[in-house]
C-alpha positions in Angstrom: -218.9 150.4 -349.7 -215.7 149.1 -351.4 -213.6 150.1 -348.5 -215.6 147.8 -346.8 -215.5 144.9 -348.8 -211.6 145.1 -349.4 -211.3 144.6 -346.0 -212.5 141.3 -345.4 -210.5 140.1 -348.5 -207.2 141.5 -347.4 -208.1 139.7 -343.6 -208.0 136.4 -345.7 -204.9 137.2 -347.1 -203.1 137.6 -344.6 -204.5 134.7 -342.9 -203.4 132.7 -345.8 -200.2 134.1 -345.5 -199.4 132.9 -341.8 -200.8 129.3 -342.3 -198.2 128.9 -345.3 -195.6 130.4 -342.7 -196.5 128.0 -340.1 -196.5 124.9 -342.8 -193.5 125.5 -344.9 -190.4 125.7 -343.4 -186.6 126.2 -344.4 -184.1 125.0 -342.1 -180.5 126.3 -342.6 -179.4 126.5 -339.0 -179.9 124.0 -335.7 -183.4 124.0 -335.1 -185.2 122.3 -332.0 -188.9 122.9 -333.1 -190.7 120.4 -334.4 -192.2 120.7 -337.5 -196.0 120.1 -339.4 -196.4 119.6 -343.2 -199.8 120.3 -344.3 -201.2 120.0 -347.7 -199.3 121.6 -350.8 -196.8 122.4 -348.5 -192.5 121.8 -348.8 -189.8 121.5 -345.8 -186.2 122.1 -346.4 -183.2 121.5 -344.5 -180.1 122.6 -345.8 -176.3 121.7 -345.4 -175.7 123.8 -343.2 -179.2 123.1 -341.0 -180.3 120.6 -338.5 -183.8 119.8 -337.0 -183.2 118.1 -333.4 -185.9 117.2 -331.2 -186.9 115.3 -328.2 -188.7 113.4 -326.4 -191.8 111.8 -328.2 -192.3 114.5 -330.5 -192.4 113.7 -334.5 -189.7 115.9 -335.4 -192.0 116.1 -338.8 -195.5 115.5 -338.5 -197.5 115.0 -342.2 -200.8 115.7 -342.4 -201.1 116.5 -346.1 -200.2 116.4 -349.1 -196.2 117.7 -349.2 -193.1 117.5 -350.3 -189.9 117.0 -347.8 -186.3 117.8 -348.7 -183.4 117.3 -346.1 -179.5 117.9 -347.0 -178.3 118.2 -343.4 -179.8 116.2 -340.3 -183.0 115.0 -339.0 -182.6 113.7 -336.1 -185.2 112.8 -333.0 -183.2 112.0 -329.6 -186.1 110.7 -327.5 -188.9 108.2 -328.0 -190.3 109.8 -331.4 -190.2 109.3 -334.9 -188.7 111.5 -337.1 -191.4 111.8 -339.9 -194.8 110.4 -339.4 -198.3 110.9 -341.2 -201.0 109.7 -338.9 -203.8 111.5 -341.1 -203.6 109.4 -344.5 -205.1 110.1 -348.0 -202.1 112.0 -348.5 -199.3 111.9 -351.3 -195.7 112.7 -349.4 -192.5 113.1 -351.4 -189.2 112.5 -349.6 -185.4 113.2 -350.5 -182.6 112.6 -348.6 -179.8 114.2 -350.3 -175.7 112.9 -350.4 -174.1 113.5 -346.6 -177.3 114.0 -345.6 -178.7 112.1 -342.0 -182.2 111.1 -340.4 -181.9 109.2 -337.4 -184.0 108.1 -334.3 -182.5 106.9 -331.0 -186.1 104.9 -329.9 -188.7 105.2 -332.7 -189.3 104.7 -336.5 -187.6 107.2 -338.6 -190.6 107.3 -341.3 -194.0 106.1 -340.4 -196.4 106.2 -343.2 -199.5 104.6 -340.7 -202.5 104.9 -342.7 -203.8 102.9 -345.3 -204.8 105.0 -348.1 -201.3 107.2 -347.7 -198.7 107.7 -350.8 -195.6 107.9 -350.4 -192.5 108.2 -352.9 -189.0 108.5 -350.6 -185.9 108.8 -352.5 -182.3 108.1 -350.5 -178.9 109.5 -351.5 -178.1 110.2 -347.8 -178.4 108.3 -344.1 -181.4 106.9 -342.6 -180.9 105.5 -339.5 -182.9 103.8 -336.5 -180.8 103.2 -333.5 -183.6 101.9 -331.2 -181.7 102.0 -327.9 -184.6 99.4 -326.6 -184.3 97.1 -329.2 -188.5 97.8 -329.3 -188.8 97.0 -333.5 -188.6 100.7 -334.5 -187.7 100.3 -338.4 -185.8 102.6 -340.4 -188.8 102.8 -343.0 -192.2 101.5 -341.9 -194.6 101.5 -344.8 -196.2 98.7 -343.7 -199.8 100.3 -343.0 -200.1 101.4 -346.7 -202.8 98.8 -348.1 -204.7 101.0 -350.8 -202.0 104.0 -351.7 -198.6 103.8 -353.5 -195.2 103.3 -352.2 -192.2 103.5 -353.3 -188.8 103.5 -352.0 -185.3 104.7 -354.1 -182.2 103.7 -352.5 -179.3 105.3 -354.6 -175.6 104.2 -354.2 -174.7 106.5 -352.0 -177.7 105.9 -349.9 -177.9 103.8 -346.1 -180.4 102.6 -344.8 -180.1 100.9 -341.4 -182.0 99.4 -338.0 -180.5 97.4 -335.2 -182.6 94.9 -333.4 -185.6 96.1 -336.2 -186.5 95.7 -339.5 -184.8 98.2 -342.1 -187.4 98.4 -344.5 -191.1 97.9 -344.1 -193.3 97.9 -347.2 -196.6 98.2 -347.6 -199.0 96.7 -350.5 -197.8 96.7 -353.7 -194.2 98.4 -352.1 -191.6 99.4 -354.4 -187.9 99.0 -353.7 -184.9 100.2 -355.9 -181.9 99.9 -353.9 -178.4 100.2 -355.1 -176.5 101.5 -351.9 -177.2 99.1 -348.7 -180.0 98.6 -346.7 -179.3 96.7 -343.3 -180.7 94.8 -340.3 -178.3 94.0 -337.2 -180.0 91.8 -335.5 -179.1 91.4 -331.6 -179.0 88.3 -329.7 -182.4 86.6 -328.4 -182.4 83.9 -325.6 -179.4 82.4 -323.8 -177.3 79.3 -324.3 -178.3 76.6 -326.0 -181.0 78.5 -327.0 -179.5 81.9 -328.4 -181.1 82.9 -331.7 -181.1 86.2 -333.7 -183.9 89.0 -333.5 -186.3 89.1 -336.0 -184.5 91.8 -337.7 -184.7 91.5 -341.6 -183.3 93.8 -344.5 -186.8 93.9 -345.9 -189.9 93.0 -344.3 -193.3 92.3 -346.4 -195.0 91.2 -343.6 -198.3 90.2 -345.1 -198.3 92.9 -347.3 -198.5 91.3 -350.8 -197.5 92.4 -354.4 -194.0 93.9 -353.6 -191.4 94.4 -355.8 -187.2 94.8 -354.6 -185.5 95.5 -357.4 -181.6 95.6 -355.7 -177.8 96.2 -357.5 -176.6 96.8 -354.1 -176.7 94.8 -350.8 -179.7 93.9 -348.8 -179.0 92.2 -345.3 -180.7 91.3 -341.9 -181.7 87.8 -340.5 -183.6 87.1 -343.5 -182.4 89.5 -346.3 -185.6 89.8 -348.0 -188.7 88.1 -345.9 -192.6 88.0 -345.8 -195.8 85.8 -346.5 -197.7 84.1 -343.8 -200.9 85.2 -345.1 -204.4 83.2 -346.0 -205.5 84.9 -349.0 -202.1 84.0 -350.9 -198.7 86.3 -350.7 -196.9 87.3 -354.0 -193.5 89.1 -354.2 -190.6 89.6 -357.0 -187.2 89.7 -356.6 -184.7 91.3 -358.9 -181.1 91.0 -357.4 -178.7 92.6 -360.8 -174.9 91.7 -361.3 -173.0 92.8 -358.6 -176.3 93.0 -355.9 -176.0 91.1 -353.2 -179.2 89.4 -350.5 -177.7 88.0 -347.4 -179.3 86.6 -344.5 -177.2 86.8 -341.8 -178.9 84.1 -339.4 -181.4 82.4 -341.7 -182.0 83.2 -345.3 -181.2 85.4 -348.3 -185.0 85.3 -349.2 -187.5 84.0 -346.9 -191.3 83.6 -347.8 -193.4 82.2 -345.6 -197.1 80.7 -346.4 -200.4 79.7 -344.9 -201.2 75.5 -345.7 -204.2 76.7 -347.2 -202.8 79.8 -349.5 -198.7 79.2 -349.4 -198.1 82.0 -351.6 -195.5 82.6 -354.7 -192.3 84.1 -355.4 -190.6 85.4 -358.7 -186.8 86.0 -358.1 -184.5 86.6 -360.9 -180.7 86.7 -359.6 -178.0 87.9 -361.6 -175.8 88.2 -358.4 -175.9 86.7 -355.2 -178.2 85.7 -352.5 -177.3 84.0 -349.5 -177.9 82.4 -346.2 -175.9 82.0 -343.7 -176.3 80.5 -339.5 -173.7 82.1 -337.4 -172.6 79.4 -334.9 -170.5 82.0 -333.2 -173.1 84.1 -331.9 -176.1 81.8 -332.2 -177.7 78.5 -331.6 -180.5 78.2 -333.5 -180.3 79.0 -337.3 -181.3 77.5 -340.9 -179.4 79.4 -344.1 -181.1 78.9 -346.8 -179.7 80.6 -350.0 -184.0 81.2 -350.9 -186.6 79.7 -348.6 -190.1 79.9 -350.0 -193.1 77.8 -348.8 -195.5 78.6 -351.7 -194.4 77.8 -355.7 -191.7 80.3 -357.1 -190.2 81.2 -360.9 -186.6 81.6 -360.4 -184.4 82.6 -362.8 -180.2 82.3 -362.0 -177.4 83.4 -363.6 -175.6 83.9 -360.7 -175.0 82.2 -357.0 -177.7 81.2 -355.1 -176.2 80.1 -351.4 -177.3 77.7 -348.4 -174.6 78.1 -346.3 -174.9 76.8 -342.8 -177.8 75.3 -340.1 -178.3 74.6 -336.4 -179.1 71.2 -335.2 -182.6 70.1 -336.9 -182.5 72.2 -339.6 -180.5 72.0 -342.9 -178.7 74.1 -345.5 -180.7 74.2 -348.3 -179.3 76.4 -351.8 -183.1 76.2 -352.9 -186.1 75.0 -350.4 -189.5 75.5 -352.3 -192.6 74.3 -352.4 -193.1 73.7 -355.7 -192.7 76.0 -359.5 -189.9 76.8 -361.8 -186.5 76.8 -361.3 -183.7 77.6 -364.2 -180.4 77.6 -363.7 -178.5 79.2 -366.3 -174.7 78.3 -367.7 -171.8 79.5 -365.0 -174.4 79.9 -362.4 -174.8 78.2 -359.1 -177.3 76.8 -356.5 -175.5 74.9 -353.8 -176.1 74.0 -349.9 -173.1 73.5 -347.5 -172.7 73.4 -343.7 -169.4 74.8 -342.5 -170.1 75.7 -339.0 -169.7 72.0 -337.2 -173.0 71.3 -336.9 -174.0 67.5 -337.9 -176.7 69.3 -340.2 -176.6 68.6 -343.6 -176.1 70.5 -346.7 -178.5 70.2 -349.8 -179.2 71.7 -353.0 -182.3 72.1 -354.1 -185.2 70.8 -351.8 -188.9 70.9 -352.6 -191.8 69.8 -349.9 -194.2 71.6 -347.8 -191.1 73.4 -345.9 -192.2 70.8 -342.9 -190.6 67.6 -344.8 -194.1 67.1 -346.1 -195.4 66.5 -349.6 -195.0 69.9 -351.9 -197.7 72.0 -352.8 -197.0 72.0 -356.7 -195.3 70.3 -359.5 -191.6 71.2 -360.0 -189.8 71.9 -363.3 -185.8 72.1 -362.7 -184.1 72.9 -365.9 -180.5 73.2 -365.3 -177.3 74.3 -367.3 -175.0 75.6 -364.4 -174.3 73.6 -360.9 -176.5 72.4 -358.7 -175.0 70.5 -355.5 -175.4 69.6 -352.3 -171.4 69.4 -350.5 -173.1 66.6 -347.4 -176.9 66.0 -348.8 -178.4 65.9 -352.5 -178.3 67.5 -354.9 -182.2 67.6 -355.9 -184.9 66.4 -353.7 -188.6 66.4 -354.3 -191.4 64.9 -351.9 -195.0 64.2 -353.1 -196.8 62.8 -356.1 -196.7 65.5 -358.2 -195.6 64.8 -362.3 -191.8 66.6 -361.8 -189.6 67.1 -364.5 -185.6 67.3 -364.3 -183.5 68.6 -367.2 -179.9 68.8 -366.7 -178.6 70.0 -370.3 -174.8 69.8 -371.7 -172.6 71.7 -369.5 -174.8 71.0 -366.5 -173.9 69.4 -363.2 -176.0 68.2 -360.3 -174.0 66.5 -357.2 -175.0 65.3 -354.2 -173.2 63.4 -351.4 -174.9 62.2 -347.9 -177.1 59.5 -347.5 -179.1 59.5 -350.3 -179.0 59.9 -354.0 -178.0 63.0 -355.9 -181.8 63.1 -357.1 -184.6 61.9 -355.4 -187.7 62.5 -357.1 -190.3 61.4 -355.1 -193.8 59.7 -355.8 -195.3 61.1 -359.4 -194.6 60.1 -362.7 -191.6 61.9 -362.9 -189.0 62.5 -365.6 -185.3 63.5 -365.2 -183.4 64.0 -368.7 -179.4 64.4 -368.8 -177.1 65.6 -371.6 -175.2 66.6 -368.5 -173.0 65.3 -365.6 -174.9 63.8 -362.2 -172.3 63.0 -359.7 -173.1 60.9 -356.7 -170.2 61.0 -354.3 -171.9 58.6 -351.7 -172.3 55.9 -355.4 -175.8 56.7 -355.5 -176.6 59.2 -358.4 -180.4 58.8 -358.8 -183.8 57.6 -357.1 -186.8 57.6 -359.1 -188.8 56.6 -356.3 -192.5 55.9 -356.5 -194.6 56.4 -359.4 -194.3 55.5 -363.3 -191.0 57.4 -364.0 -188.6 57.7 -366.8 -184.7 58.2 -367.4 -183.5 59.9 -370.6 -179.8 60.2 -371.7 -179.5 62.3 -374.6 -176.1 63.9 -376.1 -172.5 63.3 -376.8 -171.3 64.5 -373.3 -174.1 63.2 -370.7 -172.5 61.2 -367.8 -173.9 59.8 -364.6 -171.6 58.6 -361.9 -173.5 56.5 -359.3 -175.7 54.1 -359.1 -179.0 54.7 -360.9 -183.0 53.2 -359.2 -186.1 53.9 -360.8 -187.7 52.6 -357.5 -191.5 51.4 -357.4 -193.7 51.7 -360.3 -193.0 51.0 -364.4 -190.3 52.8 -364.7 -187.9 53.5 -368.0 -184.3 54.7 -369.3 -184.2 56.2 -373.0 -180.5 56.6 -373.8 -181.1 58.8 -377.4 -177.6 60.1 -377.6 -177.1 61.3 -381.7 -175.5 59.6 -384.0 -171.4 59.6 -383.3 -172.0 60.4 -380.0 -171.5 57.8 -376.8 -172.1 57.5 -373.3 -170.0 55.0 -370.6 -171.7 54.0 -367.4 -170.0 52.2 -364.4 -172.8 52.1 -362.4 -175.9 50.1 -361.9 -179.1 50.1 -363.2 -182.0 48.7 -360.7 -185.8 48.8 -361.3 -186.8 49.7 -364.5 -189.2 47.6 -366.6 -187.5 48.8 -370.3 -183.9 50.4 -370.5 -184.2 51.6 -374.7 -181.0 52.5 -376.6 -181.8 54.7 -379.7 -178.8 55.5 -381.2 -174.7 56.5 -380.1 -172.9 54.0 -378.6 -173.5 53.1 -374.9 -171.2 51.0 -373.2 -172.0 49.7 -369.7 -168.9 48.6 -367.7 -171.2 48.2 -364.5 -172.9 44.8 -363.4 -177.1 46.3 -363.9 -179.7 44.6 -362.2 -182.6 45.8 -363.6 -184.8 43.0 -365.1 -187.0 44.5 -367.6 -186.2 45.0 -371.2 -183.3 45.7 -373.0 -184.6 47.5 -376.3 -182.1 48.1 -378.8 -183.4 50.2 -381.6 -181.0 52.2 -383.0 -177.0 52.9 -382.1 -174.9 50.2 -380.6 -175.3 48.7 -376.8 -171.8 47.1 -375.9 -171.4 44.9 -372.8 -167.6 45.5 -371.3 -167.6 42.5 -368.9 -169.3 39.5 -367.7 -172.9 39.5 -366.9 -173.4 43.0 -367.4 -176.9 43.0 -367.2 -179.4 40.9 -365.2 -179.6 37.0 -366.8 -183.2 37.7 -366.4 -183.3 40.6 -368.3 -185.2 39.9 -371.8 -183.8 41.3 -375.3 -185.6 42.6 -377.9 -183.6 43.7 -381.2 -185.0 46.7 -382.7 -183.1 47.8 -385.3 -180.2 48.2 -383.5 -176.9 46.9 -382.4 -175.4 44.5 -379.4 -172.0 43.9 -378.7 -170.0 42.2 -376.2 -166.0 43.0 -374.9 -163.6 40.1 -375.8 -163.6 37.1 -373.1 -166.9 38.0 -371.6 -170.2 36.3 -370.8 -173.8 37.6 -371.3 -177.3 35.9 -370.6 -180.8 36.6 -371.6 -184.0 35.3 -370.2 -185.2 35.8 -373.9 -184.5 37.1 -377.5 -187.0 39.2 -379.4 -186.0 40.3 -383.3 -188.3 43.1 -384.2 -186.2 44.8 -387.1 -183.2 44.2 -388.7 -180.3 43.9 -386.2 -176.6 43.4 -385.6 -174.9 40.9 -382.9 -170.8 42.0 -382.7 -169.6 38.3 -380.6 -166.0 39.7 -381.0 -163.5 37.3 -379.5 -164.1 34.5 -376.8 -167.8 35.4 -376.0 -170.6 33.5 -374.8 -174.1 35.5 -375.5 -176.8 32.6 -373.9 -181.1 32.9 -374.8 -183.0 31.1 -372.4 -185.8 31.7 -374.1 -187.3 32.5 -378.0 -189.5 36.2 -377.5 -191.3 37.6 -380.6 -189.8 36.5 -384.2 -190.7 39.6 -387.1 -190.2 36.9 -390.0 -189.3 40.4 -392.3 -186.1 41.0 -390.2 -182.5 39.8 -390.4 -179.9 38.9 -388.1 -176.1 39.4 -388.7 -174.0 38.0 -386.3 -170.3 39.3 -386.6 -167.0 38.2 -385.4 -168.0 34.9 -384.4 -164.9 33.0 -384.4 -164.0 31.4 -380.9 -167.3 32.9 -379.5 -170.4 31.1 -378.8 -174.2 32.5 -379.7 -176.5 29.9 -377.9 -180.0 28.7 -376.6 -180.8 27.0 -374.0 -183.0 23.9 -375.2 -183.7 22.1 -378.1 -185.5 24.6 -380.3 -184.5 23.0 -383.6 -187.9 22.1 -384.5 -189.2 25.5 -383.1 -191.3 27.4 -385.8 -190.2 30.6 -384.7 -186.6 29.4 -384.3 -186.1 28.1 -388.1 -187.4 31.2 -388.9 -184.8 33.5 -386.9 -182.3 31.1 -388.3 -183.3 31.6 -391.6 -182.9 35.3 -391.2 -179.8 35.0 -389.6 -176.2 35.2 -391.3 -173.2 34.5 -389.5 -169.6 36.1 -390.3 -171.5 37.0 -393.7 -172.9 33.6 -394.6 -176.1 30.7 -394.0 -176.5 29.6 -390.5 -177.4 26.7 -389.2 -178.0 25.2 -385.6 -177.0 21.9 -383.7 -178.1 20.9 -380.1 -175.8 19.4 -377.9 -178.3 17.7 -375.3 -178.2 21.3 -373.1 -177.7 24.3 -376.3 -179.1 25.2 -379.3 -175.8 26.8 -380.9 -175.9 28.7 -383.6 -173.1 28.2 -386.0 -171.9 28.9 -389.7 -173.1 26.2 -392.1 -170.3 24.4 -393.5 -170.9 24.9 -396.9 -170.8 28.5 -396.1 -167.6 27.9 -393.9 -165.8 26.2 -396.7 -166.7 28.8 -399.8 -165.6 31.2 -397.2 -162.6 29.5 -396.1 -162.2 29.2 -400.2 -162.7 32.5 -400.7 -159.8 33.7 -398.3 -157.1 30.7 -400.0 -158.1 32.5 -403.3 -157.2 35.9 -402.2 -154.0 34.9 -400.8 -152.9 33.0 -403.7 -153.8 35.8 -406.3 -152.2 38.3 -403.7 -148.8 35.9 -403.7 -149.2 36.0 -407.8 -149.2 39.5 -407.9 -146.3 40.1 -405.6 -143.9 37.6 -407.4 -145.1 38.9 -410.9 
């Protein structure tokens, strides 16, 4: 009786036995037999071994949950893949040792191909996909994976590499580490004029959403990094480390696309450099965008972010968004340039619905490095939504072209400089539509260019700290108030603006004739005004709101056509008045409002008085005043003579 039931059990045994034998395998030699993983099963292949096979045969077939370990060479000749699961559910682990190689000459070299799969695959060695068709057979193809983990580990030593095919496919979710290289060669597509480059990216998303690439060595392909294009809303993140580089060879370093309806978002934080280039030499139709997304992004740079190159009809954009967060950190870079002949142009950072439409979000730019656009501008955004532009101390944003440096587009939109914005073309910046606002703030802001805060009520607060000043040779158009709160300003420019000139704090000096519009009104706030020897300045009107300083220096004519708002509780020193002229035009020496200005008003120190002379009502020293003044000095230099001879 136990005889008889021992039998049965050892039977099972042994079975068990031969289906680990037939699952597990350990590869030390050349081997041509093609190989099946089943569940809780390992396969080795040594240094000194090599699995070969042919034709379309998986030279590794998955079909549970395993574990996969190859030091020597994988490698399938025909039309197969070298690893595949096909029956999903399953968690496979990978390694690819140092030296070691799996290559395909017309297939895949890892297909994960079901949904629910897991897979983690970690590279020290060679993964290559030859494709001899130029069919789209991807190093890694992960790209089925919508409910499982993967994750992909790319160490230094590690290659991963597909002509005329993606390298990398990720699924959902998809991890990448990579600090060797992972490369797309993409093949010519088309002939002349209308040659382009093969859809063949370092890392492709697809539509698969929620990946991650963190990379500290160098991704490249068409597009470096692409994906998007999907309705229910794309997300991706992006961590490129010092010394990691993102290239797109024929379009861009990072490439998102996005449905109208659901454009998708990026987060990309670069400490290294990501680039796009168009090669002219091989191709005809190309746009190299530095980072191309057409959804809202969060980018953080403290490195180089690249445009470098378009075809005709397309331009070089460092930045082309459709709306988020940009921050550009101190000694970092974002800059668009065309060097390939081309008549395109090369721009900075651009923001619209990636069709020259209006963007999908508001934009916040906050800039401490460079931003510039070597033949476009520097910043552009199109649309109505409320942007904001802050270009601190140390920042620079440049533009040359057409247009201005920065163009802001149609919101209520606010661009703040402690910075340097360079217009090479003499246009610096464009407000455009909407109710915007200019504010220049710190002892090193300067703008070089001519300055429009286009349609709408628009305003420039120059708040610069006491001490601190700010020169402007440019000119001022469009704005309904320009405010100076404190520093020294000095415009050397003719403005031509014809709003407000609010001076509530700090010093406004006017280095020429006419440096600001005669229609212009004035309204002393607490402030300062003075003009440059030998120069000329009209008003449409005077306004004295708080106690308030008028330096004539030498030779100066300062005209009021007009009497604004009088606060009867402020003052009015006017300095330096000798051989300079401080005038209204009328007879406005019975004006309430007038007597009580001049009441308020001293001049050189002492009582004013007026006179009008048929055409001006000129304010002038009383004589009284003149003559205890003029006393005052014979005093001095008689008891200064007494002194000296004593």
């Amino acid at each position: 009786m136990k005889a008889r039931l021992l039998l049965p059990t050892l039977a099972a045994l042994s079975a068990a036995i031969s289906a680990t034998e037939a699952a597990t395998f350990n590869i030390s030699t050349a081997s041509t037999s093609a190989q099946t993983l089943s569940s809780g099963q390992t396969g080795t292949v040594t240094s000194t071994g090599s699995l070969t096979v042919s034709g379309s045969t998986v030279a590794v077939t998955i079909s549970g949950n395993s574990t996969l370990t190859n030091s020597g060479q994988i490698k399938q000749t025909g039309s197969g893949r070298a690893i595949r699961d096909n029956t999903g559910g399953l968690t496979l682990t990978v390694t690819n040792n140092t030296g070691a190689l799996m290559q395909t000459a017309n297939a895949d070299v890892i297909q994960m191909n079901v949904s629910s799969s897991n897979i983690n695959f970690y590279n020290y060695g060679s993964v290559i996909s030859l494709n001899s068709s130029a069919g789209g057979n991807q190093s890694i193809d992960f790209g089925a994976i919508t409910s499982g983990t993967n994750s992909l580990y790319n160490y230094s030593t590690g290659i991963i590499k597909a002509t005329a095919a993606d390298a990398v496919r990720p699924g959902v979710n998809g991890y990448i580490e990579n600090a060797g290289t992972i490369e797309a060669i993409p093949v010519v597509e088309g002939s002349s004029p209308s040659r382009n480059a093969s859809s063949s990216d370092g890392i492709d998303f697809q539509s698969n959403s929620g990946g991650q690439v963190v990379n500290s060595g160098s991704i490249s392909g068409r597009h470096g990094i692409t994906g998007g294009d999907t309705a229910t809303g794309f997300t991706v993140s992006v961590t490129n480390n010092l010394g990691g580089t993102i290239t797109g060879k024929d379009g861009s370093g990072i490439n998102i696309d996005g449905a109208t309806a659901s454009p998708g978002s990026a987060t990309v934080v670069n400490h290294g450099t990501i680039t796009g280039n168009f090669d002219s030499t091989k191709y005809d139709i190309g746009d190299g965008d530095g980072v191309d997304v057409d959804g809202t992004v969060n980018i953080s740079n403290y490195g180089s972010i690249i445009g470098n190159g378009a075809s005709v009809g397309n331009n070089s954009e460092g930045v082309s968004i459709g709306g988020g967060t940009i921050t550009n950190y101190a000694g970092a870079s974002i800059y668009g340039q065309n060097n390939t002949g081309t008549a395109s142009a090369g721009n900075g950072i651009l923001v619209d619905d990636s069709n020259g439409g209006a963007a999908h979000a508001a934009t916040t730019v906050t800039n401490s490095g460079t931003i510039r656009g070597y033949s476009g501008f520097g910043i552009k955004m199109i649309g109505s939504y409320n942007d904001t532009i802050t270009n601190n101390a140390g920042g620079i944003i440049r533009g040359s072209g057409t247009g201005a440096a920065i163009q802001t587009g149609d919101g209520s939109d606010t661009v703040t400089n402690s910075g340097s914005i360079v217009g090479d073309n003499g246009s610096a910046i464009d407000l455009e539509g909407g109710n915007d606002s200019l504010k220049i703030q710190g002892g090193s802001a300067s703008i070089t260019g001519d300055v429009s805060g286009g349609t709408g009520t628009n305003t420039v607060e120059i708040d610069l700290g006491s001490g601190n000043s700010f020169a402007y040779a440019g000119s001022l158009s469009n704005f309904s108030t320009v405010q100076v709160k404190s520093g020294t300003t000095t415009l050397t420019g003719a403005n031509a603006y014809t709003g407000t000139t609010q001076v509530t704090g700090g010093t406004l000096v006017l280095d020429g004739n006419g440096r600001l519009s005669d229609t212009s009104t004035l309204n002393l706030d607490g402030g300062r005004l003075e003009l440059s020897d030998n120069s000329a300045q009209t008003f449409a009107s005077l306004s004295l709101t708080a106690n308030s300083v008028i330096d004539l220096n030498s030779d100066t004519v300062l005209t009021l056509s007009a009497l604004g708002t009088i606060n009867g509780a402020s003052t009015l020193s006017v300095i330096n008045s000798g051989g300079s002229t401080f005038r209204f035009l009328g007879d406005l020496t019975s004006d309430v409002n007038f007597q009580t200005l001049l009441g308020n008003t001293t001049v050189n120190g002492g009582a004013a008085t007026a006179s009008y002379d048929g055409t001006y009502t000129t304010v002038v020293p009383e004589p009284g005043t003149v003559g205890l003044i003029g006393l005052g000095i014979a005093l001095a230099i008689g008891m200064a003579r007494r002194r000296k001879s004593s």
